[in-house]
C-alpha positions as CSV (number, residue, x, y, z in Angstrom):
1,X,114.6,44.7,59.1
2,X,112.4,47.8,60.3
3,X,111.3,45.0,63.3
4,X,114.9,44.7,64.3
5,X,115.1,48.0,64.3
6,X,111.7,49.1,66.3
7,X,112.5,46.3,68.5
8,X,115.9,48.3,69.6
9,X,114.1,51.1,70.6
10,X,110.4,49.5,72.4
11,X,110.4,48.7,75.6
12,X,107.3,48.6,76.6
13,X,107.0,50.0,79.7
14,X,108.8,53.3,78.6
15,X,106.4,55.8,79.5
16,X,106.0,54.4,83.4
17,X,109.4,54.3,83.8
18,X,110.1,57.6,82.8
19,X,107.2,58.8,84.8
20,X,108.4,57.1,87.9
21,X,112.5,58.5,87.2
22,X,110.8,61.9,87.3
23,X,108.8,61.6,90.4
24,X,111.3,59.9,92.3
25,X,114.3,62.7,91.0
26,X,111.4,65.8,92.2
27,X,110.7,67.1,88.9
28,X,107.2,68.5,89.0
29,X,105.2,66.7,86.3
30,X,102.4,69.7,86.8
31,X,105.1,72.2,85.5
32,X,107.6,70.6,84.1
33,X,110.5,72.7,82.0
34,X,112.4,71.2,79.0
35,X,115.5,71.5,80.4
36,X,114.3,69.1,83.2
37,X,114.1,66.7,80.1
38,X,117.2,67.1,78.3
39,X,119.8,64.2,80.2
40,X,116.7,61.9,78.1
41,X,115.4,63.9,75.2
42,X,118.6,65.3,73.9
43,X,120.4,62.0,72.7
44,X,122.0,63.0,69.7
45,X,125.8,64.3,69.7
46,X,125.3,68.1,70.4
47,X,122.4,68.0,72.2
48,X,120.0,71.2,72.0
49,X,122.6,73.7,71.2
50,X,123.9,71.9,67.6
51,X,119.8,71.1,67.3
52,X,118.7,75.7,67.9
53,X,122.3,76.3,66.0
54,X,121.4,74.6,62.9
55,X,117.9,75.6,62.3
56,X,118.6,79.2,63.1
57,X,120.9,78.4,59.7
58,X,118.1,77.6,58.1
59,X,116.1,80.6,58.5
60,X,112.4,78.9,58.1
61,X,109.9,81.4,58.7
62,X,107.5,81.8,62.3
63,X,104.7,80.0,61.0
64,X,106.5,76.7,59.8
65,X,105.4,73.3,59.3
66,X,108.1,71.2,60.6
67,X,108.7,67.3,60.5
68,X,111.3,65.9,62.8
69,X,111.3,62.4,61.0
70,X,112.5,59.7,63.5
71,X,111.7,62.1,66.2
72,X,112.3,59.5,69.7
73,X,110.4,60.3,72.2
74,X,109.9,64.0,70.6
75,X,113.1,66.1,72.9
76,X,113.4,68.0,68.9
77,X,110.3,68.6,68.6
78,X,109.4,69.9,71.7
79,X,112.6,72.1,71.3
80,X,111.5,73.5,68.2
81,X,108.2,74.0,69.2
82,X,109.5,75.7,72.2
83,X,112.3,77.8,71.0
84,X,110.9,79.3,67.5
85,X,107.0,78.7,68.1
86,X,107.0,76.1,64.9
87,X,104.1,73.3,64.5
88,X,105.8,70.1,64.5
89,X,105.4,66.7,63.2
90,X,107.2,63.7,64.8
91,X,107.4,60.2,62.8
92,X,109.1,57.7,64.5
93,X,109.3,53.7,64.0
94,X,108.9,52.7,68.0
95,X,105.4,53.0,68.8
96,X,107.1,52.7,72.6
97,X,108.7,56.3,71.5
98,X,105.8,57.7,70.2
99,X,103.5,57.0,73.9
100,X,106.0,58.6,75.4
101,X,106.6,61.6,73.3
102,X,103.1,62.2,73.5
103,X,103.3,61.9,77.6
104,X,106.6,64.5,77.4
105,X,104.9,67.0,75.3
106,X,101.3,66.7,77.4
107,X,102.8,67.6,80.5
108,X,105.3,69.8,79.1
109,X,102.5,71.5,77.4
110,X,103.4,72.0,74.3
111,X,100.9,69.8,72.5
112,X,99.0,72.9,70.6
113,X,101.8,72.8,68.7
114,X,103.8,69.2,68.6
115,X,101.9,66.3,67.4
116,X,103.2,62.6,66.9
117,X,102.2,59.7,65.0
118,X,104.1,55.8,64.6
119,X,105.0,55.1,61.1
120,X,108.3,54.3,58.5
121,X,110.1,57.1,57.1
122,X,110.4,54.7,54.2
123,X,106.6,55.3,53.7
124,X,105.6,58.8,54.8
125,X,102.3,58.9,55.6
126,X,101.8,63.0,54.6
127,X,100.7,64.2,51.6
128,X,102.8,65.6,48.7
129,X,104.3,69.2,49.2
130,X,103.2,69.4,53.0
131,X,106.0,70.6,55.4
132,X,108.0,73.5,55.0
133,X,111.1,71.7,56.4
134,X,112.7,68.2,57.5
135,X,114.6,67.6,59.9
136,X,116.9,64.1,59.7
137,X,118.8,63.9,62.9
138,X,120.8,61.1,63.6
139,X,118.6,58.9,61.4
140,X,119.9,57.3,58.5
141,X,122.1,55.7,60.5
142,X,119.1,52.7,61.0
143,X,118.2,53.4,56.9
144,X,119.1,50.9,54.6
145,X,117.4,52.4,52.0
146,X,118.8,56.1,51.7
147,X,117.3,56.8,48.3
148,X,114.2,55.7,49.2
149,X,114.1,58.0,52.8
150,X,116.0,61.1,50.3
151,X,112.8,60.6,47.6
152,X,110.0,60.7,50.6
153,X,111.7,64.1,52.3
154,X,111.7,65.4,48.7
155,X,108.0,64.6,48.4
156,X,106.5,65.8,51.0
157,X,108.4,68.7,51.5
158,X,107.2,72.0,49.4
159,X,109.0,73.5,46.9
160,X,111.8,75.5,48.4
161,X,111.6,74.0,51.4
162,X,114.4,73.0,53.0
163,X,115.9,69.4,54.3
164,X,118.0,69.7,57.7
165,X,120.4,67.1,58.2
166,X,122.1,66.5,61.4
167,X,123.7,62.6,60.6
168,X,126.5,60.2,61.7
169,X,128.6,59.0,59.0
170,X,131.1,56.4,58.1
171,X,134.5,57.7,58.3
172,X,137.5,55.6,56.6
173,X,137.9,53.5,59.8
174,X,136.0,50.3,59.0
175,X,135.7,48.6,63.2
176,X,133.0,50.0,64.3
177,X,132.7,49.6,68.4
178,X,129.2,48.3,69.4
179,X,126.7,49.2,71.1
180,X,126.4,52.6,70.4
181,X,122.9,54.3,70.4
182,X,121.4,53.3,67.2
183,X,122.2,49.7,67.2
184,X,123.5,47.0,69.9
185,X,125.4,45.5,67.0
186,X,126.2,46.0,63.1
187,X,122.9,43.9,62.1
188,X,120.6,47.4,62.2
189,X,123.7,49.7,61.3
190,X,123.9,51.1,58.2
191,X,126.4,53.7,57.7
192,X,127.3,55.3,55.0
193,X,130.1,58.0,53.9
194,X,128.8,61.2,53.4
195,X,129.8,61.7,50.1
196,X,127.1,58.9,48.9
197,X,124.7,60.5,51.1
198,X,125.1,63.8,49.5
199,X,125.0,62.0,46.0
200,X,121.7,60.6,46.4
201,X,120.4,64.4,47.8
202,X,121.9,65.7,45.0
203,X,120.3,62.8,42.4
204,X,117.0,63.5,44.1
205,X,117.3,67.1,43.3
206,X,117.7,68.8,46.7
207,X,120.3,71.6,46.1
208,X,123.1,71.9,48.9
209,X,122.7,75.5,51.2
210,X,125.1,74.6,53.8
211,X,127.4,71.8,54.9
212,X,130.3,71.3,57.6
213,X,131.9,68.4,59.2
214,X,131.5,68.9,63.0
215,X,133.4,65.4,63.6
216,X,136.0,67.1,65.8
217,X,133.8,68.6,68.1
218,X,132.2,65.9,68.3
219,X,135.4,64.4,69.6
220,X,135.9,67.2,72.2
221,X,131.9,67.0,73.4
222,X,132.5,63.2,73.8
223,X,135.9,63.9,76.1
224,X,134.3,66.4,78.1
225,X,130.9,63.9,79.0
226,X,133.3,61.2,79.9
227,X,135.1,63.3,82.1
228,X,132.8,65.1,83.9
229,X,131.2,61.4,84.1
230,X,134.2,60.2,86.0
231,X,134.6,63.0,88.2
232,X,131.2,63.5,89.3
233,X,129.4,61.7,92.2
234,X,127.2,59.2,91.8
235,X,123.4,60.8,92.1
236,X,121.1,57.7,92.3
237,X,117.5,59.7,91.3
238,X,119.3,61.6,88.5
239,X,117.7,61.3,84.9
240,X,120.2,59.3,82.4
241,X,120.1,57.0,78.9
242,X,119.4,54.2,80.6
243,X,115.8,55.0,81.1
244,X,115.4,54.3,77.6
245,X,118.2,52.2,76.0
246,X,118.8,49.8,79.8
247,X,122.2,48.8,80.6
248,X,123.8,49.5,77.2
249,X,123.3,53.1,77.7
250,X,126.9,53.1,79.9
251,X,128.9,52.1,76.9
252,X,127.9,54.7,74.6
253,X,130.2,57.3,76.1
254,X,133.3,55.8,75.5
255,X,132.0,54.1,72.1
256,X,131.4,57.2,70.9
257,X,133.9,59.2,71.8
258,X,136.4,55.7,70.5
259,X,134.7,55.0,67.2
260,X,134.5,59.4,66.4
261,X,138.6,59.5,67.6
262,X,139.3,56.4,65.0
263,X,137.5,57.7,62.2
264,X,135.4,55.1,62.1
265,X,132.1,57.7,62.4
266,X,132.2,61.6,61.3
267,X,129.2,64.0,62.2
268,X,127.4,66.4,59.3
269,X,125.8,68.8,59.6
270,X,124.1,70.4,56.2
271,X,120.9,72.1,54.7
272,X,119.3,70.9,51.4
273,X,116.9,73.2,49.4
274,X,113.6,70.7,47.4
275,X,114.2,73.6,44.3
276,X,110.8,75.9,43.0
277,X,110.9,74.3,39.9
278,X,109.9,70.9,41.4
């Protein structure tokens, strides 16, 4: 399963092409700003503003120990780094993902304080009562397991530390449109309703700080891309999704903003406390 899964995300000449986008669209590789990054890095539903939004929620000190667990190719982690000065961890399946992470973050340089390294959050490979937070963003969707992904962020996280989620969820709307980002087709899809989610945190013994349903402006973010999609020219050296996920990428507007209208997906965001007493 994790092969189908790493095998949606690889391609292997990742890095060079993303390389070669930036040259040809006159981005300056010597001195190159995260904002020059964000049509690629940003993916997930809410981009960097839902990202800065919900960890200033979660009030982690300066000096945290962050690990943004399937991380891409590291647009989170840089952010984080960036924008509140935290050392961050990136874990991600896609070994493709992880080369260019590294690439992103050298010449964006920020690699004093972002770091990356291929593995399954199934399996963490960090020692117990490490980070100081978690971040899960758009995630689980590829996780079978759940229980087994909820027990490894309660691991290695320290006591009081604090899980971040930021996750797609299965709404009451069982037709799912495909492809969307995480999977070109139910096989490596595995959605779940948020209330089971939040039963295996709560199980685990994270304790719930904060939770909201952001599925309707999710909606109106989706509606507002597709428009200004539509309306805009064509610019043949600008930055998009299909750098990374090829021709599929120009579906996932209007699957998105389909499958969020029909209920058939919700977006959560919430933050989970790993109690003092563990």
């Amino acid at each position: 399963m994790e092969a189908d899964i790493k095998n949606h995300y690889n391609s292997n000449d990742l890095t060079q092409t993303i390389k070669a986008a930036l040259i040809k669209a006159g981005k300056p590789l010597s001195n190159l700003e995260l904002k020059d990054l964000s049509p690629i890095d940003q993916i997930h539903t809410g981009g960097a503003v839902a990202s800065i939004n919900l960890l200033k929620k979660a009030s982690l000190s300066h000096n945290a120990i962050v690990l943004d667990a399937g991380c891409g190719i590291g647009g989170s982690s840089r952010l984080l780094a960036h924008k509140f000065g935290y050392q961050v961890v990136g874990i991600d399946l896609a070994d493709k993902f992880i080369e260019a992470a590294t690439f992103l973050t050298q010449i964006t340089g920020l690699e004093k304080n972002v770091r990356f390294q291929q593995g399954s959050i199934l399996e963490l490979p960090f020692k117990d009562n490490y980070f100081d937070a978690v971040l899960c963003q758009h995630v689980l969707m590829n996780i079978k397991d759940k229980p087994r992904a909820v027990k490894e962020f309660f691991r290695v996280l320290k006591p009081g530390a604090r899980l971040i989620i930021h996750e797609i969820t299965k709404g009451e709307n069982n037709h799912l449109i495909f492809p969307v980002p995480w999977a070109k087709e139910p096989g490596i899809s595995f959605l779940e309703p948020w209330d089971n989610l939040s039963c295996s945190l709560e199980n685990q013994g994270f304790e719930s700080l904060f939770c909201s349903n952001q599925t309707r402006a999710a909606i109106a973010l989706w509606e507002k891309i597709n428009t200004i999609r539509q309306t805009r020219k064509p610019r043949p050296n600008a930055l998009g999704l299909d750098l990374v996920f090829g021709g599929m990428a120009k579906f996932f507007g209007r699957n998105m903003h389909a499958n969020f209208s029909s209920n058939a997906i919700c977006l959560v965001e919430a933050i989970y406390q790993k109690g003092y007493s563990q």
